[in-house]
N, C-alpha and C positions, 0 to 999 in steps of 0.2 A: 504494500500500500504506500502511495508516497503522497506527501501534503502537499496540497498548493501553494501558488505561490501566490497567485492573485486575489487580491482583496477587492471587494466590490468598495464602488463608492457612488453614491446616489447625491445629488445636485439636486434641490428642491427651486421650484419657481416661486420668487415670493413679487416680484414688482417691473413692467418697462412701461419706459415715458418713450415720446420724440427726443431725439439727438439733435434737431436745431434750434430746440429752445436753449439748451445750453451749450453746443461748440454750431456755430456758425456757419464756420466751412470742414466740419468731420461730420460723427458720427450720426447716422440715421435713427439708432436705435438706441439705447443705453437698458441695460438688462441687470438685476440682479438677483442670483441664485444664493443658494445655504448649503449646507453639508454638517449636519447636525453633532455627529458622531468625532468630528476632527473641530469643529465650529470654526468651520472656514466659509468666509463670504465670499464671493467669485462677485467682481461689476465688469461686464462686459460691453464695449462701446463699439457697435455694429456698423461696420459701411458695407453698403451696396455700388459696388463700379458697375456702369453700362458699356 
């Protein structure tokens, strides 16, 4: 039998706005996630190129 190595970890959805009310010319999206078990907060700032 051998142990794994990979731990799951699971990102909860808690909140996204618009990205141009706060950066002008970046992000479209701003997102932030949870991860309860480490209590790491993830802010993630989305752009979309055409």
């Amino acid at each position: 039998m051998t142990a794994s190595l990979i731990k799951e970890i699971r990102f909860y959805f808690i909140a996204e706005v618009t990205g141009y009310d706060y950066y002008e010319n970046g992000a479209d999206a701003i997102v932030l996630m949870y991860e309860p078990i480490s209590r790491t907060v993830l802010l993630l700032l989305i752009i979309f190129k055409i």
